[in-house]
C-alpha positions, 0 to 999 in steps of 0.5 A: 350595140355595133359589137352585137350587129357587127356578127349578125350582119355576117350570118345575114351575108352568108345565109338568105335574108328570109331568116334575119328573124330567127338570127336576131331571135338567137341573138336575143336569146343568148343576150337574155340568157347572158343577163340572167346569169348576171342577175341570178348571181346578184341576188345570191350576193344579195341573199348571202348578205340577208342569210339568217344567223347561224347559217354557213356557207359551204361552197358553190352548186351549179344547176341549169334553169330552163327559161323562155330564151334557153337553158341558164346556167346558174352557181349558187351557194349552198348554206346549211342551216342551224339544223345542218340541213343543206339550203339553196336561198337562191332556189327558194327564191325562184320556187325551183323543187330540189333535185327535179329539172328546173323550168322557171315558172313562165315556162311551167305556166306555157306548157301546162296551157299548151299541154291542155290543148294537144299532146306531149308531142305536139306541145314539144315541138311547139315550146321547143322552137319557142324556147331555143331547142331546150325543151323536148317531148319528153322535158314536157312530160317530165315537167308535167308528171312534176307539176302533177305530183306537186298539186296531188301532194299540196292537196294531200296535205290541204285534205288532212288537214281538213279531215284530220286537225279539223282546219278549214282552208281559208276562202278567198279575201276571208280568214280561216278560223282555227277549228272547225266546229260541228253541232249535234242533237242530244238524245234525251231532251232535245238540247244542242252542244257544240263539240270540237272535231 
C-alpha cells in the first residue's frame, strides 16, 4: 500500500488539494485495470486447460476491452476448432462480438441507459469522465449502432422462427412446445382437425 501512496502523495504536493479525488480515481483505475489483465489471463489459462478435444492452439491475439476503469489490454489464445474454424474461448466467455469494439457489458448497459435520455454528445462526455477518457462521442454511436444491429438480428431469427418453422418462443418461467398447432373448420360437415404449421 505505501508503494502506491508514496507517488500519489507527490501529485498531491505538486497539484492543489482540491483535485486528490480525481488522482485517487486515476490510481484506482490504473490498479483495476492492472487486475483484469491479471484475471483475464487466468481464465484463458483456465479455459486452455477445459478446451474440448480436438482443438489446437495456434498462437496469441491481442484485443482491447473497453471497462468502467479504462481500456484493458488482453492476449488471449486463439483455438481452431474440429471444423477448422478460429475460436476465441476467452471472448465467448465475456459475450465480446468478434471484430466489433469490445465494451464489456456494464459498460454497454450504462450507455444504452444514459444514451435513452440525452445525446450521442452528451451521453460521451458523461461516460467519458466516468470511464478514464476511453469512451468518446463517436465510441458511443458506434456501441449503439452495434447493440442496435445485434437486437434486430436476434429478432430476425426469433421471427422465422415463429413464422417460418412454426416455434413458439418460450414465455418466461414456462416451456415452449415444439410446434405450434392451428385448428381450422372443415367445409362440409361442420368437423374440426388439427394440422400442422
Amino acid at each position: 500500500m505505501a508503494e502506491m501512496i508514496l507517488p500519489l502523495m507527490e501529485l498531491f504536493e505538486s497539484d492543489k488539494a482540491s483535485a486528490w479525488e480525481g488522482h485517487i480515481f486515476q490510481a484506482a483505475c490504473a490498479w483495476g485495470r492492472a487486475l483484469a489483465e491479471a484475471l483475464l489471463q487466468a481464465w484463458d489459462d483456465k479455459l486452455l486447460a477445459q478446451k474440448p478435444r480436438g482443438w489446437r492452439v495456434v498462437g496469441f491475439r491481442e484485443r482491447t476491452v473497453l471497462t468502467r476503469f479504462g481500456e484493458v489490454r488482453i492476449r488471449r489464445r486463439l483455438y481452431l476448432d474440429e471444423q477448422g474454424r478460429a475460436r476465441f474461448l476467452l471472448d465467448e466467455l465475456l459475450g465480446l462480438p468478434p471484430r466489433q469494439l469490445a465494451v464489456s457489458v456494464v459498460v454497454v448497459e450504462k450507455v444504452i441507459e444514459v444514451a435513452s435520455e440525452m445525446g450521442y454528445r452528451k451521453t460521451g462526455e458523461i461516460l467519458a469522465s466516468l470511464t478514464e477518457g476511453a469512451l468518446s462521442t463517436m465510441s458511443v454511436w458506434r456501441l449503439l449502432d452495434q447493440v442496435g444491429e445485434r437486437a434486430l438480428a436476434k429478432e430476425d431469427v426469433e421471427g422465422e422462427a415463429v413464422y417460418k418453422r412454426g416455434e413458439r418462443p418460450a414465455q418466461e418461467g414456462e416451456e415452449a412446445p415444439e410446434r405450434l398447432y392451428s385448428v381450422r373448420k372443415r367445409t362440409g360437415y361442420g368437423a374440426q382437425s388439427r394440422h400442422r404449421l
